[in-house]
N, C-alpha and C positions, 0 to 999 in steps of 0.2 A: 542264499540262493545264487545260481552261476550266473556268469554276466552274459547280458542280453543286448547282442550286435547286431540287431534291428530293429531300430528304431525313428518312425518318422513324426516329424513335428506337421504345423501348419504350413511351414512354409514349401512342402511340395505339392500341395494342393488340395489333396485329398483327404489330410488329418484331419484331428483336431487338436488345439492346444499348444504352448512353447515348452521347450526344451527345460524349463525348470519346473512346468507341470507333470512332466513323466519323472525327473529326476527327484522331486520331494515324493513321488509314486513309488519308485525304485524302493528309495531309503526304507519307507515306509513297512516293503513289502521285505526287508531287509538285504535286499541286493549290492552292495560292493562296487561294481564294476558296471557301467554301462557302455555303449557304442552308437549314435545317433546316425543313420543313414541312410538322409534324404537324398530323393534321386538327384543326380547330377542333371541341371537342366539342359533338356535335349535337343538345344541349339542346330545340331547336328540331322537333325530331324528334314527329311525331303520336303522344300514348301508345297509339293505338285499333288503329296502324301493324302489320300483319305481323311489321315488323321492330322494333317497340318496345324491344325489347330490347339495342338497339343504343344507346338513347339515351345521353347521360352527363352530367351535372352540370355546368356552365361552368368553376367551382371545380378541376376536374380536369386545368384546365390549368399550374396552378400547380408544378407537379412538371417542367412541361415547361419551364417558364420558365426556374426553377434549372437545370434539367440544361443548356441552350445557355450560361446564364449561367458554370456549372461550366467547360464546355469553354472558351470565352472567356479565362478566367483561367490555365488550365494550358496553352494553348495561343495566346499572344501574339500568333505567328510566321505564325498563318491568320486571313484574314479570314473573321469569321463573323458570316452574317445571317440575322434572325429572321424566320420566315416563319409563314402558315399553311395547310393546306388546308383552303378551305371545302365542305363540300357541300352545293349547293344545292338550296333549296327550293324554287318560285313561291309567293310568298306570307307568305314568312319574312323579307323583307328585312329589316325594321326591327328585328328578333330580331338578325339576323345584324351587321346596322350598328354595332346597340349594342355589342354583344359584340368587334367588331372595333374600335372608338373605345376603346375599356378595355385596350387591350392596345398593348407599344413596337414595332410590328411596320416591318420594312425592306419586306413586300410579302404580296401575299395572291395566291393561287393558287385558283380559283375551278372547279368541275368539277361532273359531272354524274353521282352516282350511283345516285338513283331518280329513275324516271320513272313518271306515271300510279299511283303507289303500288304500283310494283314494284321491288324492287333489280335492278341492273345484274346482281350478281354469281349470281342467282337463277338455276338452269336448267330452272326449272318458265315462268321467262317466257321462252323460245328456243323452248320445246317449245308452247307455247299461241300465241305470233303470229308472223307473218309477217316476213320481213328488212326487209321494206317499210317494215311496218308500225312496227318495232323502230326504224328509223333515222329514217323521218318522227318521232315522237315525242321521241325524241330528240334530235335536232337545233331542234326545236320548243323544246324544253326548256331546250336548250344559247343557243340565240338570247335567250331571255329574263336567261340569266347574263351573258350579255355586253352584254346593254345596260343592265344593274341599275347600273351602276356603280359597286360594290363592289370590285373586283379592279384589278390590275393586268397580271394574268397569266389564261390561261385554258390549263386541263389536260388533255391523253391527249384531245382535239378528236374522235376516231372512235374511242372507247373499247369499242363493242359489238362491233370487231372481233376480239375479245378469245376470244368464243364464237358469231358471228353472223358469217358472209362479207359484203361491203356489196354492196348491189344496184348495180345499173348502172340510169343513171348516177349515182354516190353524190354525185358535186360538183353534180349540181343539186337533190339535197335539204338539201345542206348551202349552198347559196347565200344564204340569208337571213341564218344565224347568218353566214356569213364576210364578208357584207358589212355588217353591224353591227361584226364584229370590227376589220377595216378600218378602219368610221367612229369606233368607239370610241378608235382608237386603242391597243389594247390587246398584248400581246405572248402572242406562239402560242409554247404549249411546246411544244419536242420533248425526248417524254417516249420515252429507253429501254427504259423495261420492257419495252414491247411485244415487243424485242429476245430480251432474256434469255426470254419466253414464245416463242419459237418463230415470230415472227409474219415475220420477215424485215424489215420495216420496222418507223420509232417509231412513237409515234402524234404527232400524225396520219402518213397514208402521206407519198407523194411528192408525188401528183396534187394534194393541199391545199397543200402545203406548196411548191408549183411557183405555184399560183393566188396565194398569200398574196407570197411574195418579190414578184409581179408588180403586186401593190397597196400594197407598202413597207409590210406588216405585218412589225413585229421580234421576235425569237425569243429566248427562252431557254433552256436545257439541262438537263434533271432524267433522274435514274439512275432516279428512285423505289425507291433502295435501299429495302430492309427489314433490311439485313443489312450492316456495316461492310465486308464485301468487297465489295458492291455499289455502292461510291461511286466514282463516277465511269465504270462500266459502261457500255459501250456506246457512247462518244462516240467513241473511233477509227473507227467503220465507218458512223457518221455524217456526221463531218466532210467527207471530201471527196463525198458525195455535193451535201450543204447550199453548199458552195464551189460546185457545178460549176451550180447551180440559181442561182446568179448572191449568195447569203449570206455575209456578209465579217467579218461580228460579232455579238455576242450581247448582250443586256442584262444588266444585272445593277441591284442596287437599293440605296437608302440612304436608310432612314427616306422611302420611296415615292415617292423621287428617283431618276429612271432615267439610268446612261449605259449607256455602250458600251466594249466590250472585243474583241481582232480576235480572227475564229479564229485564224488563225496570225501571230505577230510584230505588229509595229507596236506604236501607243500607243492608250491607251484615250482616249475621247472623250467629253465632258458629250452629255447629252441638250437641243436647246434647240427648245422647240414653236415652230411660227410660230402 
């Protein structure tokens, strides 16, 4: 099975289980390769914020470290790479820079989940503004992550579909970030949670993920398990749509060195910029 670059433990808050419960998971379900990437603590976070209370100490990531480094050790036999999810701020770069230069990371996962000093997850902001309104912002927001150049990866790309339907036409409020995406160079997750949520597609849908194959934007693969049977989720009823959109492999990372790995068979291949 392909390797699956999102993956969170307990130690972001939200999971369940340590890094050698998804990885004896992984083995199990015959997966190769994993990438663990729990959010980078968002220290960076406004105390005066609504969601203040979210924030966590940098410090807290250090539990998370050991835990990949525990799995690594008991489990030889799987490749496993250190990742993080960042959530991004405008404005926080330098915060975030820092924070990511101090750490032995294989790749950073970059997403977007306050916007305008509202969380994503909030459904008091669904109920106050408009689809329009939700996605212009958003995407606005999202454009700015992807040109920080911080990341390597960018995350769940139409993430408000989650609780928000997108308006029509959605690809041309999202044509600015995707054409930064593009120029950055950078690789579009597809993220299956969406999946396991009921949503029919990952995130992003097709229509992005159709636009991006046809600008030689490259993709990598996340379950966004929360949950050790979550790993690897969702990638069968992925794959051959991603094949049929013209997608023939996946990236994966090493110490923020990218190749390539095919969907199905063949040999994997170095990544070489021109």
């Amino acid at each position: 099975m392909l390797p699956d670059y999102h993956i969170h433990t307990r130690h972001c808050g939200h999971a369940e289980g340590r890094a050698v419960d998804y990885a004896r998971e992984a083995l199990a379900r015959g997966i190769k390769e994993v990438g663990f990437a729990d959010h980078l603590p968002n220290f960076y976070l406004p105390s005066d914020s609504p969601y203040g209370y979210l924030r966590r100490p940098l410090d807290q990531i250090e539990g998370y470290l050991a835990d990949v480094e525990e799995a690594r050790r008991r489990h030889p036999q799987l490749t496993i790479k250190l990742g993080v999810e960042v959530d991004y701020l405008p404005g926080k770069e330098a915060e975030i820079a820092q924070a990511l230069a101090g750490l032995p990371l294989d790749y950073a996962i970059g997403s977007v989940h306050f916007v305008g000093g509202w969380s994503l997850y909030d459904p008091e902001y669904y109920r106050r503004f408009s689809p329009e309104h939700i996605y212009k912002e958003y995407f606005a927001v999202l454009h700015e992550a992807v040109s920080c150049g911080l990341f390597q990866i960018i995350g769940h790309f139409d993430l408000p579909k989650l609780y928000c339907p997108p308006p029509r036409p959605m690809l041309e409020l999202a044509q600015p970030a995707l054409e930064s995406l593009a120029a950055s160079d950078l690789c579009l997750e597809i993220n299956c949670g969406a999946l396991r949520a009921g949503l029919g597609e990952p995130f992003p849908g097709y229509e992005i993920i159709r636009w991006c194959q046809g600008e030689g934007v490259p993709i990598t693969l996340g379950s966004d398990a929360h949950k050790p049977e979550q790993v690897g989720q969702g990638f069968a009823s992925v794959k051959k749509p991603l094949m049929d959109l013209g997608y023939h492999e996946a990236a994966v990372f090493s110490k923020g060195v990218r190749s390539f790995v095919p969907l199905v068979g063949g040999s994997s291949r170095q990544y070489n910029k021109l």
